[in-house]
N, C-alpha and C positions, 0 to 999 in steps of 0.2 A: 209883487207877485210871489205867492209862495213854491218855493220848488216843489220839483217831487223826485223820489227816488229812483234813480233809474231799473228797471227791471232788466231780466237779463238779457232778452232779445234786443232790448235795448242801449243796453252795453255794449252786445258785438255789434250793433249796427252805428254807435255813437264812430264807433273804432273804425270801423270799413270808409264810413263816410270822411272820417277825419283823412286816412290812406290816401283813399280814392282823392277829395280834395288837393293833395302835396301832391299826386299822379298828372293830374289836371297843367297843374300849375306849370308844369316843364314838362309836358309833353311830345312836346317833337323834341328836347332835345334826349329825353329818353327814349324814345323809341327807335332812334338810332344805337342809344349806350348796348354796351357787347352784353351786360350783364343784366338786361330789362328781364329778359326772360327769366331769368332765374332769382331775379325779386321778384314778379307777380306770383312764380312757384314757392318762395319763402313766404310770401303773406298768405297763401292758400292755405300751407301746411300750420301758420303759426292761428288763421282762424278755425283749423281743425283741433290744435291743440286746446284754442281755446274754448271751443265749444264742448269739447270731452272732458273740460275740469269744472266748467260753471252746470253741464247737466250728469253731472255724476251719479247715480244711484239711480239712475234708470227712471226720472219721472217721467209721466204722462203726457203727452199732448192735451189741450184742453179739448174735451168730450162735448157736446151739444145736446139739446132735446128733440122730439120730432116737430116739434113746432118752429123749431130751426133749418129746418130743408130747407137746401134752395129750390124754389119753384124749376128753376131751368140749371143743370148740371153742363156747361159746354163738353163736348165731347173734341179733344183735341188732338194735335197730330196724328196720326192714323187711324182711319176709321173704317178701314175695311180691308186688310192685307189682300196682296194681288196673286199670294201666291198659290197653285191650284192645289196642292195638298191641302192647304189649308182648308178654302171653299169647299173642298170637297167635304171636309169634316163638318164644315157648319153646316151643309146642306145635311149632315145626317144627324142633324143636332148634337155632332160632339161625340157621338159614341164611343167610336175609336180611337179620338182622343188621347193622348197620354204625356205626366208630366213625368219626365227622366229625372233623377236625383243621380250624381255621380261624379267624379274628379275625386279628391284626398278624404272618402269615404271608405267605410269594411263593408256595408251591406247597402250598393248601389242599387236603388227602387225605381219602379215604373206605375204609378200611379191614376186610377180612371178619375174622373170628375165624381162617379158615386164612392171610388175609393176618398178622396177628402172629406166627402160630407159626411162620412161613418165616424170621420174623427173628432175630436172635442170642438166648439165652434167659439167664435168671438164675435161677439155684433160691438159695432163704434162707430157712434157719429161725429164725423171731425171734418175741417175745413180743408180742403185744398187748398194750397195756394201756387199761383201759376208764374213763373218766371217773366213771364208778358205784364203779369199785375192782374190778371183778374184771380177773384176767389169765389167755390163754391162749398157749400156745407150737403155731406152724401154720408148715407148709413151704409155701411158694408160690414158683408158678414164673411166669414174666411178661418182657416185653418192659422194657429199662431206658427209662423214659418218656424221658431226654436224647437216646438215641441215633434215637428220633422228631423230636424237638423238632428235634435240626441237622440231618435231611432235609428238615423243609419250610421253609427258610430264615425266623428270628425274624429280625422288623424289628427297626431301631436303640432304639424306644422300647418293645421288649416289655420288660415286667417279671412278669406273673402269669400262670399257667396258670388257667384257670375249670375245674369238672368238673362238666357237667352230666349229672343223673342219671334215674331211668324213675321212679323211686319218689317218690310225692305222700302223705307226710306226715302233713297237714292234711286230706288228701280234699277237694280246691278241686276246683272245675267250671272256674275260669278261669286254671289253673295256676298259682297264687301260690304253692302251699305247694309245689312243685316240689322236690325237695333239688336241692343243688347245694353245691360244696364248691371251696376256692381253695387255692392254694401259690404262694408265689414262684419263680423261675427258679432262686435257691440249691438249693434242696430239689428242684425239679423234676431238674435236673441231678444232684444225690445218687445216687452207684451203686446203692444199694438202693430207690431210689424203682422201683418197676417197674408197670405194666400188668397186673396177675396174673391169670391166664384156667386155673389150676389151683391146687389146693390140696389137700394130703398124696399128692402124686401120682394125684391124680383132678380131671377138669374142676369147674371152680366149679359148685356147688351153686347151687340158685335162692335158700336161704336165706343162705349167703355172698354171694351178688351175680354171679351167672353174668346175661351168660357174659365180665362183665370189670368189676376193681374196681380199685380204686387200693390198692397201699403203700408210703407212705411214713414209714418207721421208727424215725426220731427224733420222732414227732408221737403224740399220744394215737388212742384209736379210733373217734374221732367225724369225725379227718379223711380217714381210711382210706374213701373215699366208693366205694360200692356202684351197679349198675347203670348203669356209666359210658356214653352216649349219642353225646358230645360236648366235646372240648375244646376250650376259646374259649384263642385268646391273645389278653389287654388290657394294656393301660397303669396302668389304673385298675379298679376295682369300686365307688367309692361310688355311682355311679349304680346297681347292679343290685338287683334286688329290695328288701331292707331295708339295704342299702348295708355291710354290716360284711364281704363274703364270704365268709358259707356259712349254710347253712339253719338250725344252730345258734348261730353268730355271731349271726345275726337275732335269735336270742331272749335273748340274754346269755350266751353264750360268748364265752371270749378267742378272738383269730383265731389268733395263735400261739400252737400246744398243745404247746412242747416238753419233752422227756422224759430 
């Protein structure tokens, strides 16, 4: 049989699996050891490394045709926030609406849904892929999140985008279970990272995350964060909620989900 060259997805995932396998093998008597935790932290951080040297230069996610739609898009984890500011906006289609831009910024924005659409747009067809295993291929179109980000001038020490979101999870009374979801300024800047406030050429659905979500396309689809509110720019997140950056991170997800 003749080989073939590994691709790069391929690579990090040959590595993970090899990890994960030596994890397997001594498993109870690691998950005892003092120091477990802070080796599944060393591998997370050295496949973040390694994913920021093998996709260097900023490529693309692979793009689709429309003849690639998926017939049926699942619409997953939240699919209709509970909370009444909310409903109340969707009942008035969104008018009132507005996305906050603000944290280690000079000129904090409050943005309408028709203020986005005024701005330059991106359409891209590209595949989901869903931490569960299922994949869909969906057209969206959206605002590239960078060409936001260098209007309201990032200070010297911004490093993360935050993306806080309408939908509560948990069903907290005291907003702890909030989602909320992170990226660094690499990804944030990615041409395909966009603001998407449309999807197969129709406005976002309340079950996609209307009336604006995040994609960013090199990342699985847990960080693809839905009923977008407000972006914070920080320096840092161990301080915020369960300190990992994102509503899933908090509960044992990697923070970078690359793909």
């Amino acid at each position: 049989m003749t080989s073939q060259p590994l691709s790069r997805r391929g690579l990090l995932t040959a590595g993970a699996a090899t990890f994960g396998g030596l994890l397997l093998a001594g498993c109870d008597r690691l998950s005892t050891a003092p120091k477990f935790q802070s080796l599944l932290g060393s591998a997370e951080r050295a496949t973040y490394g390694s994913q920021r040297v093998l996709l260097s230069g900023q490529p693309l996610a692979r793009e689709f045709q429309e003849k690639d739609l998926s017939p049926v898009f699942k619409a997953n984890g939240s699919t209709l926030p509970a909370d009444e500011g909310y409903q109340a906006m969707m009942e008035d289609g969104f008018a009132d609406w507005r996305l906050k831009i603000d944290g280690l910024v000079a000129r904090p924005v409050s943005l309408s849904i028709a203020d986005l659409k005024r701005l330059p747009q991106r359409t891209q067809i590209t595949r989901h892929d869903c931490v569960e295993g299922w994949s869909a291929i969906g057209k969206w179109t959206g605002v590239p999140l960078g060409l936001i980000l260098k209007s309201v001038g990032l200070a010297p020490n911004a490093r993360f985008a935050v993306f806080h979101c309408a939908d509560d999870l948990d069903g907290s009374t005291d907003g702890s279970g909030l989602y909320y979801e992170s990226i660094d300024l690499i990804d944030a800047f990615h041409p395909q990272t966009i603001l998407a406030h449309a999807m197969n050429g129709k406005p976002l659905e309340v079950a996609h995350g209307a009336p604006l979500r995040l994609r960013v396309e090199r990342q699985l689809g847990y960080k693809q964060a839905k009923y977008v509110m407000r972006i914070e720019i920080v320096e840092r997140f161990d301080k915020m909620a369960g300190g990992k950056g994102g509503f899933w991170e908090d509960r044992g997800y990697e923070w970078y989900a690359g793909i």
